[in-house]
C-alpha positions in Angstrom: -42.3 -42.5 -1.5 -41.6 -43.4 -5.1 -40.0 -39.6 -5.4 -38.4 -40.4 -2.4 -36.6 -43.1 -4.3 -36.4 -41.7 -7.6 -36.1 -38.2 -7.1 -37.1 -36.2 -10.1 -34.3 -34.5 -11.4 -34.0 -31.2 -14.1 -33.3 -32.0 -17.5 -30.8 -30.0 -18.2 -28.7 -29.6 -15.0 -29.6 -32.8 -13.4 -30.3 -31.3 -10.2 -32.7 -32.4 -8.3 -36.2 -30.2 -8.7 -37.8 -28.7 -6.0 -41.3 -28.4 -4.9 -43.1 -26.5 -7.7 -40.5 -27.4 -10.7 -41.3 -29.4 -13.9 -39.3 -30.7 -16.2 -36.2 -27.7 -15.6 -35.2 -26.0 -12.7 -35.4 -22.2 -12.1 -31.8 -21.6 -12.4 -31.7 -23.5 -16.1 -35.1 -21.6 -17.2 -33.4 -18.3 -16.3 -30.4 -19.3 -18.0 -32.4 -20.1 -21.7 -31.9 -17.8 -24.3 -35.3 -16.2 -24.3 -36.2 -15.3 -27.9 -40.2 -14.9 -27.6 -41.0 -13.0 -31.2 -44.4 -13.0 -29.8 -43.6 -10.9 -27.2 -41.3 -8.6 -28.3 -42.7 -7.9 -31.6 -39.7 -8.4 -33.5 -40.5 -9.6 -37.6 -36.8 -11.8 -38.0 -38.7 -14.7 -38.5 -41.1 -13.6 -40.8 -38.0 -11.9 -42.4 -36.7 -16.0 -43.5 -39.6 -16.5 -45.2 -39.4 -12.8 -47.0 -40.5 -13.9 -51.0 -41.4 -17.5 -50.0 -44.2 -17.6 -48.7 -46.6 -15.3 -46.9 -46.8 -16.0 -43.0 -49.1 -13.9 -41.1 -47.1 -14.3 -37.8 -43.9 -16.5 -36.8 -42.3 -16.8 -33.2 -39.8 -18.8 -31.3 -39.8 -19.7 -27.4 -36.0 -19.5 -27.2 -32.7 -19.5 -29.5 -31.0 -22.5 -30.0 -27.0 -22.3 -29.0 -24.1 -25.4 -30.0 -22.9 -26.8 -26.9 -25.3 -25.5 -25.0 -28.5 -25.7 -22.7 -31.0 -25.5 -25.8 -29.2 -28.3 -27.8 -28.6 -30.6 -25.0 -32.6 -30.3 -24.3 -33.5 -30.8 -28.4 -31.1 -34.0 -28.3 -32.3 -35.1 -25.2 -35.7 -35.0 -26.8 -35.4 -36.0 -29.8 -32.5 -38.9 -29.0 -33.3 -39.7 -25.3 -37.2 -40.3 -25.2 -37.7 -37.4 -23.4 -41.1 -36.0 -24.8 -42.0 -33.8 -21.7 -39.2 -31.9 -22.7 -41.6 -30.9 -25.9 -44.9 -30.7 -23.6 -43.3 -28.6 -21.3 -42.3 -26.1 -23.6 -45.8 -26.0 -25.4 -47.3 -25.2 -22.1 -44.9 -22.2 -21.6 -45.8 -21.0 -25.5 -49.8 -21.9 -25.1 -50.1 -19.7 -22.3 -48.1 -17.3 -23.4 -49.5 -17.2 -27.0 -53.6 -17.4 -26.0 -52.8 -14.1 -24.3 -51.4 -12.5 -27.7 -54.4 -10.8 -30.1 -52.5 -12.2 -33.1 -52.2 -15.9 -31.9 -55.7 -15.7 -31.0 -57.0 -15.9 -34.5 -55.8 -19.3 -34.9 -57.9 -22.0 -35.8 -55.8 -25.2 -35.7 -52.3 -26.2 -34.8 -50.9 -28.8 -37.8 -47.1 -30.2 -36.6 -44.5 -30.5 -39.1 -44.3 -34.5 -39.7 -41.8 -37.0 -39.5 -41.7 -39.4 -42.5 -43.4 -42.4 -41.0 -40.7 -45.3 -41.1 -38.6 -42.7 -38.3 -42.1 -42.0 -36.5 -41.7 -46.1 -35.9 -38.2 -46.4 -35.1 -38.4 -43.2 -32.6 -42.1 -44.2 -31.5 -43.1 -39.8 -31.0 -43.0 -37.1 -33.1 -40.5 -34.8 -30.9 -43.2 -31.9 -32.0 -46.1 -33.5 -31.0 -46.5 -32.1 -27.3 -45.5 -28.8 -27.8 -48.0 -28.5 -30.8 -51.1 -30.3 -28.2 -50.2 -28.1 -25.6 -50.6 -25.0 -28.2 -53.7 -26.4 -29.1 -55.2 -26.8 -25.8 -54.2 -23.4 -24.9 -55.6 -21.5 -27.6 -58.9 -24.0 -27.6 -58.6 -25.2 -31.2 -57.7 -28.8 -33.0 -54.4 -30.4 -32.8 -54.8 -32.2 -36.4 -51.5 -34.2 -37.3 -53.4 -36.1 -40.5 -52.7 -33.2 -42.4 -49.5 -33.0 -43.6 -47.6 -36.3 -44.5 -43.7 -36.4 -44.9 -43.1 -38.6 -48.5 -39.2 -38.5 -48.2 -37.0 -40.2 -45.7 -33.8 -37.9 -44.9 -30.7 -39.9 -44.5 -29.5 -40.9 -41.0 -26.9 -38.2 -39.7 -25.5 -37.3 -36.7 -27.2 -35.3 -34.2 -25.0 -32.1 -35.3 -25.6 -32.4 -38.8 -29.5 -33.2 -38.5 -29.6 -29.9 -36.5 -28.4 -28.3 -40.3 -30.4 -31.5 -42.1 -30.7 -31.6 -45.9 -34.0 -29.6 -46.0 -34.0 -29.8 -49.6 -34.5 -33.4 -50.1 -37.7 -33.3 -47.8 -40.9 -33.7 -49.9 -44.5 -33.1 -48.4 -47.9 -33.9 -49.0 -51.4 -32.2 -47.4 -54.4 -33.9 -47.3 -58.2 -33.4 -46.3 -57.4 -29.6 -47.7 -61.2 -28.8 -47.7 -60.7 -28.9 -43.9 -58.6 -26.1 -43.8 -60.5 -23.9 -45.9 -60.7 -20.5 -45.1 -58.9 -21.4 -41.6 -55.6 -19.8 -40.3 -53.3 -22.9 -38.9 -50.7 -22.6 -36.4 -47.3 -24.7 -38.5 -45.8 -25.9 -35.5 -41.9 -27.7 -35.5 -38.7 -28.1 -33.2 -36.5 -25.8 -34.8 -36.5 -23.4 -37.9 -32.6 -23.4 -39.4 -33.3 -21.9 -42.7 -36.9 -22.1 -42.4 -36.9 -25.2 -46.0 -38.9 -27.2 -44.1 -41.4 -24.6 -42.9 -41.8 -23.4 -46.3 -42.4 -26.9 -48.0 -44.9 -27.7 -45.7 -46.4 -24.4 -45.7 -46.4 -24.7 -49.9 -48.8 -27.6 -49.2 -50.8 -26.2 -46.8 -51.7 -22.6 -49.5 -52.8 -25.3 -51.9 -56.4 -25.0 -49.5 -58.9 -22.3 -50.5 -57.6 -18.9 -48.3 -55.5 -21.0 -45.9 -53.6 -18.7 -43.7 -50.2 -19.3 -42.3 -48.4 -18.4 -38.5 -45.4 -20.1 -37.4 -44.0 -21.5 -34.2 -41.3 -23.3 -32.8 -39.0 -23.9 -29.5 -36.0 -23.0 -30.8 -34.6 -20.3 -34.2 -30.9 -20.5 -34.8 
């Protein structure tokens, strides 16, 4: 009945879903920009992080595209409260990742962090169900008390937070005798030019033989 009277609808078409969808409708899955790294065994991620730092693995789920499908679902989830959006798409990458020999290997899934006076104001972290739904597939911790953001970004509009000032983000890890000897699954929303990844990441190699794979919805 409720249904009935509030029909769930796609988030990226606003059509109403059918028996069997979640979140998006067939048409607007089939229309994404598949990217899957994992899949196709392509190295261009890794390739951003070429004399940075030393990432065993690194995939995307899709490519992110101005104007588009992929933006209008990162701004609805990020500006519109709309955190299945990032729990759907963690699901699609779990699945898809417990089936892959390399992803298997991993031993926790740490999210990139949001400084904590914009976890308040925004009340999620946009990362958070994409990295639990990673987690749960591949049977290994979620931890999110790991890394802590120490900088606070300047407000900006949604299209210039898409190209953010990466540079002024500082991170901290913590509890580093926890990840010791451990390979952790960096999780975040979108990798532009891969700054953030790598600070975080910086932190994380300061644990005894920490090992590093990437993943994230979207790669420009």
């Amino acid at each position: 009945m409720l249904n009935l009277l509030f029909p769930k609808v796609c988030v990226g078409c606003k059509k109403q879903l059918l028996k069997g969808e979640t979140v998006l409708c067939m048409d607007c899955i089939h229309s994404l920009p598949i990217a899957s790294f994992h899949k196709t065994g392509s190295e261009m991620l890794q390739d951003k992080f070429y004399g940075r730092f030393l990432v065993k693995n690194a995939t995307a789920l899709i490519y992110f595209q101005k104007r588009g499908l992929t933006q209008e679902l990162l701004h609805n989830l990020k500006y519109r409260r709309k955190k299945e959006i990032s729990s759907f798409f963690g699901k699609w990458l779990g699945a898809e990742l417990a089936e892959n020999n390399h992803y298997r290997e991993v031993e926790m899934v740490i999210p990139v962090p949001l400084h904590k006076q914009k976890l308040k104001k925004r009340g999620f972290n946009q990362v958070e169900g994409f990295g639990k739904e990673i987690a749960l597939a591949l049977n290994v911790p979620y931890r999110d008390d790991i890394l802590i953001k120490i900088s606070k970004n300047r407000s900006q509009a949604f299209k210039t937070r898409i190209l953010r000032f990466e540079a002024e983000e500082l991170f901290s890890a913590q509890h580093l005798d926890e990840i010791k000897n451990k390979h952790v699954l960096l999780v975040d929303d979108i990798i532009t030019t891969g700054a953030t990844l790598e600070k975080c990441a910086l932190q994380l190699l300061k644990g005894d033989n920490v090992k590093i794979s990437v993943a994230t919805i979207a790669t420009t």
